[in-house]
C-alpha positions as CSV (number, residue, x, y, z in Angstrom):
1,X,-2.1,6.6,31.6
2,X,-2.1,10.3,30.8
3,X,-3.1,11.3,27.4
4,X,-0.2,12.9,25.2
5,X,-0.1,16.1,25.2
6,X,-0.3,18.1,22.0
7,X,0.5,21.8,21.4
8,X,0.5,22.5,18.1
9,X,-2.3,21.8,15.9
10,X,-3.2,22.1,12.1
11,X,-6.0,23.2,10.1
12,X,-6.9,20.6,7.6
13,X,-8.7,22.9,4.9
14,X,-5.1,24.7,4.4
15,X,-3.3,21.5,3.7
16,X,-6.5,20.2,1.6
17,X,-5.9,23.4,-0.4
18,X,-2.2,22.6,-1.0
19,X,-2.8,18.8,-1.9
20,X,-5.3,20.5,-4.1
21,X,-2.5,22.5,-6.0
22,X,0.0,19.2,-5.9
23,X,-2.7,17.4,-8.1
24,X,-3.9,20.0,-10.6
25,X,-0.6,21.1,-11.6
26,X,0.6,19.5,-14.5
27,X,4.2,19.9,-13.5
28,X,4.2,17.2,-10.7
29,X,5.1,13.7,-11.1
30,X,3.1,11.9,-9.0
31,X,2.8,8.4,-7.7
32,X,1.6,6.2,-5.2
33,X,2.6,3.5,-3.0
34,X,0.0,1.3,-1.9
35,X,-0.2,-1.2,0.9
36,X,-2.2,-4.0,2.3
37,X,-4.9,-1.2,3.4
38,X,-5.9,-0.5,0.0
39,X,-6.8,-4.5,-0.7
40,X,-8.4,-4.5,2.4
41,X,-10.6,-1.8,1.6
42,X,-14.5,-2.7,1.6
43,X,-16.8,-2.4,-1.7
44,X,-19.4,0.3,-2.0
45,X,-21.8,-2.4,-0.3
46,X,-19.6,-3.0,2.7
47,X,-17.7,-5.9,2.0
48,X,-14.7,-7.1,2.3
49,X,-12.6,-9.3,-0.6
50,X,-9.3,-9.5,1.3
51,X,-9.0,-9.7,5.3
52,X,-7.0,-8.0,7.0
53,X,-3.7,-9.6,8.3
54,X,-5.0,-10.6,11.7
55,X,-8.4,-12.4,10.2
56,X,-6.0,-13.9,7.9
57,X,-4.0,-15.0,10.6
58,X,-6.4,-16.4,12.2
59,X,-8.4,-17.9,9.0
60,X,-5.2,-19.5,7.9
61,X,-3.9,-20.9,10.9
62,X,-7.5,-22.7,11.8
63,X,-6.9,-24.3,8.4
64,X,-3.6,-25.5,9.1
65,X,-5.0,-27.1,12.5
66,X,-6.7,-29.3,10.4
67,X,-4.0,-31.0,10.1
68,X,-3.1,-32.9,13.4
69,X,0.8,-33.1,12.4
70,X,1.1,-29.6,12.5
71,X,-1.5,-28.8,16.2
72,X,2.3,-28.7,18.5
73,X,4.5,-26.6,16.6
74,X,1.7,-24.4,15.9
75,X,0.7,-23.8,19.8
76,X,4.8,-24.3,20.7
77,X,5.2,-21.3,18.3
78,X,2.4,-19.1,19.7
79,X,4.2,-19.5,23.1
80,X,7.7,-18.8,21.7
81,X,6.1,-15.8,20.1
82,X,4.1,-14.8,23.5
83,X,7.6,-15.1,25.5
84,X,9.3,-12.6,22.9
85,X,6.2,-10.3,23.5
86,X,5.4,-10.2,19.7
87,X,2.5,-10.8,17.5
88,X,1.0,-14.0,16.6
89,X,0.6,-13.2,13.1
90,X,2.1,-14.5,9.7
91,X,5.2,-12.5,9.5
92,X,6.1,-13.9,12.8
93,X,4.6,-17.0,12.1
94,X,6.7,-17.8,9.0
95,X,10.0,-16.1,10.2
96,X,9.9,-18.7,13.3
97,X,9.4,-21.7,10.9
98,X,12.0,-20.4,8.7
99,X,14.4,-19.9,11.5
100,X,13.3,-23.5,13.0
101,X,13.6,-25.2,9.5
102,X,17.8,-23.7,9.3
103,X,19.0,-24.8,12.2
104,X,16.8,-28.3,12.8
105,X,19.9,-30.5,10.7
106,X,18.5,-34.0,11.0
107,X,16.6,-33.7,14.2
108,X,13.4,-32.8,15.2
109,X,11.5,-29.7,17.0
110,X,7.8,-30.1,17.9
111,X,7.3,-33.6,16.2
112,X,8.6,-32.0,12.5
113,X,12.2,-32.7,10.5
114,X,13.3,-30.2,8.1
115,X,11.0,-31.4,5.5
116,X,7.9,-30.9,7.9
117,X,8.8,-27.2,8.6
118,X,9.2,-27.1,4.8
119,X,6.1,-28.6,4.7
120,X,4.6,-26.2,6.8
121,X,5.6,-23.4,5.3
122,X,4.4,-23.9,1.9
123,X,0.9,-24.7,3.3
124,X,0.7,-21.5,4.8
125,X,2.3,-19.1,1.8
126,X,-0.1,-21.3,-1.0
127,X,-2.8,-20.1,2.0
128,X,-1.9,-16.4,1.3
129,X,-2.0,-16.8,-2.5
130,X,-5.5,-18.6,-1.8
131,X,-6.7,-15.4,0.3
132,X,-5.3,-12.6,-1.8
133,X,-6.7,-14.4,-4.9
134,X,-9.7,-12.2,-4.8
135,X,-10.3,-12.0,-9.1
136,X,-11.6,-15.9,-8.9
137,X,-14.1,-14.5,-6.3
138,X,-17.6,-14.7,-8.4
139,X,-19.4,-11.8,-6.4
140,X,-16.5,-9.3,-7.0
141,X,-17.5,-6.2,-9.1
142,X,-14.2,-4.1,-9.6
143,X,-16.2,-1.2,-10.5
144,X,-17.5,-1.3,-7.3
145,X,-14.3,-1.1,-5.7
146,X,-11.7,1.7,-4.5
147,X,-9.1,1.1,-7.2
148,X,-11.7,1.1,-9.9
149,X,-12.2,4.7,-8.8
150,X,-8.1,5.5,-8.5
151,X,-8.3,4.1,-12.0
152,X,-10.8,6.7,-13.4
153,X,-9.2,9.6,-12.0
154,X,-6.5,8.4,-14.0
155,X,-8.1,7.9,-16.8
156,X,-9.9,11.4,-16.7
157,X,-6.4,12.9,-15.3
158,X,-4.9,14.2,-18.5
159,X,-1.3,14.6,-17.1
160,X,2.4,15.7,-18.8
161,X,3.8,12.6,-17.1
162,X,2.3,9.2,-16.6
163,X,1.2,8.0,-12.9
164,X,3.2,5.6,-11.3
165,X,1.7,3.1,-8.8
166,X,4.1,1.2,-6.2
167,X,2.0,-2.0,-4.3
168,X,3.5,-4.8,-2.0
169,X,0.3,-6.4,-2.6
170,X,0.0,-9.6,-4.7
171,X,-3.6,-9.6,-6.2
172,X,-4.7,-8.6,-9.0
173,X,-7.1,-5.4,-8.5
174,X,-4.8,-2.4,-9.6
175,X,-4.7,-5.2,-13.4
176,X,-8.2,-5.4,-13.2
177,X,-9.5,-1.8,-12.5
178,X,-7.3,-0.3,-15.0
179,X,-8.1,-3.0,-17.6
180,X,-11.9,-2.2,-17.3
181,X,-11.2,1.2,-18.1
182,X,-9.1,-0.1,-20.9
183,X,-6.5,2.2,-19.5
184,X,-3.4,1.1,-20.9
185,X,0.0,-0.1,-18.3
186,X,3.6,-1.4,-18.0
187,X,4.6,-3.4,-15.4
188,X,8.4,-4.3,-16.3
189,X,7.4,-7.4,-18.3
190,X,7.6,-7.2,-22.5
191,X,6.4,-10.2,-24.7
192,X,3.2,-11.8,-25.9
193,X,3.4,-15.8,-25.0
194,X,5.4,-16.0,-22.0
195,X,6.0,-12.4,-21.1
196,X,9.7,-11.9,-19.6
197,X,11.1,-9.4,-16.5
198,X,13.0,-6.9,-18.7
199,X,15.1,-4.6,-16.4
200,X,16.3,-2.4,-19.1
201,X,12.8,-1.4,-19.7
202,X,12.1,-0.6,-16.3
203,X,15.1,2.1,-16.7
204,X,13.9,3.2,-20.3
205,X,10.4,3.5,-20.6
206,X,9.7,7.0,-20.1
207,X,10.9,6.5,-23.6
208,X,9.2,3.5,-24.6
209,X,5.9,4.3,-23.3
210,X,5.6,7.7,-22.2
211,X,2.1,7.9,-21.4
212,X,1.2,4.5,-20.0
213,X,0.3,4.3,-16.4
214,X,3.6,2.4,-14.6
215,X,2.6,-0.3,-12.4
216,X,5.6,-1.7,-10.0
217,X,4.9,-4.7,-7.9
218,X,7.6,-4.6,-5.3
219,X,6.6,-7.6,-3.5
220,X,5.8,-9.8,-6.7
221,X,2.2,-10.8,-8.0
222,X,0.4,-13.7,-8.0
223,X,1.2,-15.5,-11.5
224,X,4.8,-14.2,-11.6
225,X,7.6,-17.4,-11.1
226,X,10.9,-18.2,-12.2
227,X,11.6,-20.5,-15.3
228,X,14.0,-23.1,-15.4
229,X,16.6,-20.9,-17.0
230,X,16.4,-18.6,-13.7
231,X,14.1,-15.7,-16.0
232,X,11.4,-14.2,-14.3
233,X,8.3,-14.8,-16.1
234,X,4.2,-13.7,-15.8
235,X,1.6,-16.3,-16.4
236,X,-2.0,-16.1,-16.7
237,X,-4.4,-15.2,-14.1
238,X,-4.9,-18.6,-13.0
239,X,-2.5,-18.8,-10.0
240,X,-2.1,-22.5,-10.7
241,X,-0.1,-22.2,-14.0
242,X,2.8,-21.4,-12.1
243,X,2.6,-23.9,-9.4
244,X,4.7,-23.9,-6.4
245,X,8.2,-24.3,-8.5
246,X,10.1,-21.4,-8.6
247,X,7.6,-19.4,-6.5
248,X,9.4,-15.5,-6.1
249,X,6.9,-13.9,-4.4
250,X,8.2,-12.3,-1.2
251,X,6.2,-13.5,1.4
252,X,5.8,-11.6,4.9
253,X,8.9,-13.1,6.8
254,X,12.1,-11.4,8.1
255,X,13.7,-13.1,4.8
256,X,11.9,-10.4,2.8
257,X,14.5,-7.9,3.0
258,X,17.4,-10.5,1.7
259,X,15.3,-11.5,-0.8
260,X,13.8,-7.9,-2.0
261,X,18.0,-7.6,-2.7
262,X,17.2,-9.9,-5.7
263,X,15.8,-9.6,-9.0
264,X,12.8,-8.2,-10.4
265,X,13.0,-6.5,-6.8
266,X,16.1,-4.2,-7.1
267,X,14.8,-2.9,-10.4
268,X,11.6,-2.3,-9.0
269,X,13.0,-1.1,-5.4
270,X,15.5,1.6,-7.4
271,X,12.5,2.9,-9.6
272,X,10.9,3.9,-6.3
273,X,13.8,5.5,-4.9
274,X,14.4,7.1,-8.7
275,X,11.0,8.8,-8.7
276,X,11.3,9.9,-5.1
277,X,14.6,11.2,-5.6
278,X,13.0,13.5,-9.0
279,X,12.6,17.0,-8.6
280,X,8.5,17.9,-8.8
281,X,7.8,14.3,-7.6
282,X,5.1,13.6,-5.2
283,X,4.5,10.3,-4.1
284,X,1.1,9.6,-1.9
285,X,1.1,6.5,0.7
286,X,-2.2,4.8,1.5
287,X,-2.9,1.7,3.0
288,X,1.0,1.0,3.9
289,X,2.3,1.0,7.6
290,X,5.8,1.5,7.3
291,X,6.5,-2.3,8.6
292,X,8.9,-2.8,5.6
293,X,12.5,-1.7,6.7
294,X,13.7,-1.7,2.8
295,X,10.9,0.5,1.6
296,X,11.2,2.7,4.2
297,X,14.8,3.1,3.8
298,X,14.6,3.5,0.8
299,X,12.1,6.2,0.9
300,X,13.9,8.2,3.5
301,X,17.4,7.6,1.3
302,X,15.7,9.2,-1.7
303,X,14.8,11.9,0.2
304,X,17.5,12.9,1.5
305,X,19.1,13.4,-2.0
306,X,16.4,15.0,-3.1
307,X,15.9,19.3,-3.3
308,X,11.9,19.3,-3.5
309,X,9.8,15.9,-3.9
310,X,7.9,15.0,-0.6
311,X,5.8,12.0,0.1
312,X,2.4,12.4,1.8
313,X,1.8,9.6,3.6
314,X,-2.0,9.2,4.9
315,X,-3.3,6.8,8.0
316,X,-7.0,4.9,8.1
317,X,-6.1,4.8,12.3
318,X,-5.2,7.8,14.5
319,X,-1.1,8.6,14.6
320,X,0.6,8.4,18.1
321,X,4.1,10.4,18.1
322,X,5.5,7.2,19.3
323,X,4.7,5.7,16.1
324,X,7.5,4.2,13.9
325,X,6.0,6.6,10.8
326,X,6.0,9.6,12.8
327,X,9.1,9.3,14.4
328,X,10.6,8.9,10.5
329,X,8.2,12.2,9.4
330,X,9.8,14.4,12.2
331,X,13.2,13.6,11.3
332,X,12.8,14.0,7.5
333,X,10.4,17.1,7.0
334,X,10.1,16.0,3.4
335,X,7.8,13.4,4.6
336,X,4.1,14.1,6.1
337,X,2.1,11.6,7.8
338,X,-1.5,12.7,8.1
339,X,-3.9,10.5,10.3
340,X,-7.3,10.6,12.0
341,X,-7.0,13.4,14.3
342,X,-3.1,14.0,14.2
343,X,-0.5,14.7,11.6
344,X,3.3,15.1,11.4
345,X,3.7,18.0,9.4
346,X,7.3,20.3,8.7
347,X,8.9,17.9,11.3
348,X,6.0,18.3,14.0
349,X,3.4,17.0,15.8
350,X,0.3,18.1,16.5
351,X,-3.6,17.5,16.1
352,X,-5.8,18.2,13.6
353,X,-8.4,21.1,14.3
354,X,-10.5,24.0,12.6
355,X,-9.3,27.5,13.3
356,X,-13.1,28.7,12.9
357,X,-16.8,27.6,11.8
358,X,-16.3,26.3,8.1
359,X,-18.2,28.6,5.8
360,X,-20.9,26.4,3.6
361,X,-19.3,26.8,0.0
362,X,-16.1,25.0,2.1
363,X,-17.7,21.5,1.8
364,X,-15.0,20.0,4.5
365,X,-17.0,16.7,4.8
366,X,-15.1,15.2,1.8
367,X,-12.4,14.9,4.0
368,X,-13.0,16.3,7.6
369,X,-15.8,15.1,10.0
370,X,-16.3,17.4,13.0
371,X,-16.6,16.6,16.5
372,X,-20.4,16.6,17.8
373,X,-20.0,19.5,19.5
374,X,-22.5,19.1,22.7
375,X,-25.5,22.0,24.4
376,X,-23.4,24.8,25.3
377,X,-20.0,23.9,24.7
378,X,-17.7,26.6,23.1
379,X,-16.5,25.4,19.7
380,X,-13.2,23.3,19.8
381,X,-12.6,22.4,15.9
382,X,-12.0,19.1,16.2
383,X,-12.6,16.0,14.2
384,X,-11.3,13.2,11.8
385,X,-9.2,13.8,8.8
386,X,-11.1,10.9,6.8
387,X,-8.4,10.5,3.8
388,X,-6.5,8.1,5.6
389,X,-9.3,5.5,3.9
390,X,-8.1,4.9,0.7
391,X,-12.0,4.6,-0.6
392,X,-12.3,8.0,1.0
393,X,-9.0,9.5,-0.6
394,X,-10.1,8.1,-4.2
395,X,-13.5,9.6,-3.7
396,X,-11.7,12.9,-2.7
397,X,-9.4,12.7,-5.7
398,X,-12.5,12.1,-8.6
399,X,-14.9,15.0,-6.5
400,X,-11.5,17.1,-7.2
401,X,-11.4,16.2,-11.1
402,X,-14.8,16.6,-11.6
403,X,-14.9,20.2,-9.9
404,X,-11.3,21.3,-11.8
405,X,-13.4,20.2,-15.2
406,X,-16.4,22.1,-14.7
407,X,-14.8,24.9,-13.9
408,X,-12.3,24.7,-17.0
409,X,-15.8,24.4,-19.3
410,X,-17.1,27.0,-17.5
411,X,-14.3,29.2,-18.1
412,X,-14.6,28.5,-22.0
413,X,-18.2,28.2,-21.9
414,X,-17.7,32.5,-20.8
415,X,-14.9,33.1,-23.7
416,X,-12.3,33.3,-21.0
């Protein structure tokens, strides 16, 4: 198979020195969306807290071998899912039982009624809430960890308007890290013994808390159920309190999009779209693939309303023009999806490469590894744009703060 060809290519300091600009001027709004690529993100020792979704996969489904009731419709749906040509993974995994569990009536597919595929699919969902319950992990230290780090750039950020952070992920780490830093947030919920969902605020709160970071869990959070009066409420951190009765978290499933149509997720969907669609709003993706048709529509919906926000999505993995992301990016150049060695960028491909030596005060390794270039080959300028890791990008952002501070000190240190 031929390799694709790629004629246009981009010098990553220039776009370093524009993201540069985005976060030091006080006039942008900016935000972040954050996927399952920033839990999955490993400590400053290496290690891992939450697997990524094929270990989990794998992890969860030995588990639910144990049980010998469910061994057939497990393999029978590993087959269905090999005939279809698509992944054995959750998503799939769950939407097949979910599809089974509809149309069974009073029969029965691979030794389970309806109640068995109910069955089933709880085991597996209170499975994900057991994997992604990484703050009841004893060895964790969240100062060690990624979002610590995104949390004390904000912290040290002094901005004119408050940060917003969008997640589909359930855990608790974004609560943690910016708890530790006693950094204060608002998350949609108001009250003191049970705390309640509260649209309104979610529409309000510049007003209410103009400074707070916002913190908008899109998918749900572990701890968050609804009561028996239908309210969406938070309990503690113990996941148990809420039980399995009126579970709302959206689980991966091709039921996610029906359900994200309900609330708290429309209020939380239409805040992301709102603070796309602002003028000066920048919103940076990390460690989310795209995979969710809501989110991405309603990224690209936003916009196309919009005169001058832009989202700046960045890859861990390499981007193939054949990917869903960059086919999106070169159809909406308001959206620029930087990976390893290529980037779409203004509606095009192309690669990522050095136009000439970098010059020592350039320090490109926070964000640029060059190639080994081998005895006697001619310089080529090519490498790996690292800031697709979110631990890299968070590094990247404090290096940034720290250098924009000493200079400011230095400047008043000399009476400028």
């Amino acid at each position: 198979m031929s390799e694709e060809k790629v004629t246009y290519s981009y010098d990553p300091r220039e776009y370093i020195r524009m993201l540069k600009q985005i976060l030091i001027s006080d006039s942008k709004k900016i935000g972040f969306l954050s996927g399952a690529g920033t839990s999955v993100s490993i400590n400053k020792e290496g290690e891992k807290f939450i697997s990524a979704m094929e270990e989990m996969t794998e992890t969860i489904i030995k588990e639910v071998k144990q049980s010998p009731k469910f061994i057939e419709v497990i393999k029978d749906i590993e087959d269905e899912l090999i005939k279809k040509k698509e992944k054995f993974q959750l998503e799939n995994i769950l939407s097949v039982i979910t599809q089974k569990a509809s149309v069974i009536g009073k029969g029965t597919l691979s030794g389970l009624d309806e109640s068995g595929f109910e069955e089933l699919k709880k085991n597996i969902e209170n499975q994900i809430k057991d994997s992604v319950s990484v703050h009841n992990n004893k060895n964790l230290k969240i100062e060690e960890t990624p979002h610590f780090d995104l949390a004390t750039w904000i912290v040290q950020a002094s901005r004119k308007y408050p940060i917003e952070i969008f997640t589909t992920n359930y855990d608790y780490l974004f609560e943690m890290a910016l708890e530790e830093h006693k950094a204060p947030y608002f998350d949609g919920f108001i009250g003191g013994y049970t705390p309640f969902f509260y649209p309104d605020a979610i529409e309000q709160d510049d007003k209410s808390v103009p400074k707070w970071t916002r913190l908008w869990k899109v998918h749900g959070s572990l701890g968050w159920k609804a009561d028996d009066k239908g309210m969406v409420v938070k309990g503690n951190k113990n996941v148990g309190e809420c039980g399995e009765e009126g579970d709302i978290m959206i689980y991966p499933s091709t039921l996610k999009y029906a359900h994200s149509k309900k609330q708290p997720y429309v209020s939380l969907i239409d805040r992301l779209k709102d603070f796309v669609k602002q003028e000066d709003s920048v919103l940076f993706v990390l460690g989310y693939s795209f995979g969710d048709q809501h989110i991405n529509e309603t990224i690209m919906s936003a916009l196309s309303k919009s005169r001058i926000s832009h989202v700046y999505a960045f890859k861990r993995s390499d981007l193939k023009e054949t990917d869903q992301v960059a086919k999106l990016a070169m159809s909406q150049k308001k959206l620029s999806v930087y990976g390893m060695r290529h980037a779409v960028i203004g509606g095009v491909y192309g690669e990522w490469r050095l136009r000439d030596q970098p010059q020592k005060e350039e320090d490109i390794k926070t964000y640029f590894e060059q190639d080994e270039v081998i005895l006697n080959e001619e310089f080529n300028g090519k490498g790996k744009f690292t800031l697709g890791a979110f631990e890299k990008y968070v590094k990247f952002l404090n290096v940034l703060s720290w250098n924009n501070s000493y200079k400011s000190e230095k400047s008043d240190n000399n009476g400028v």
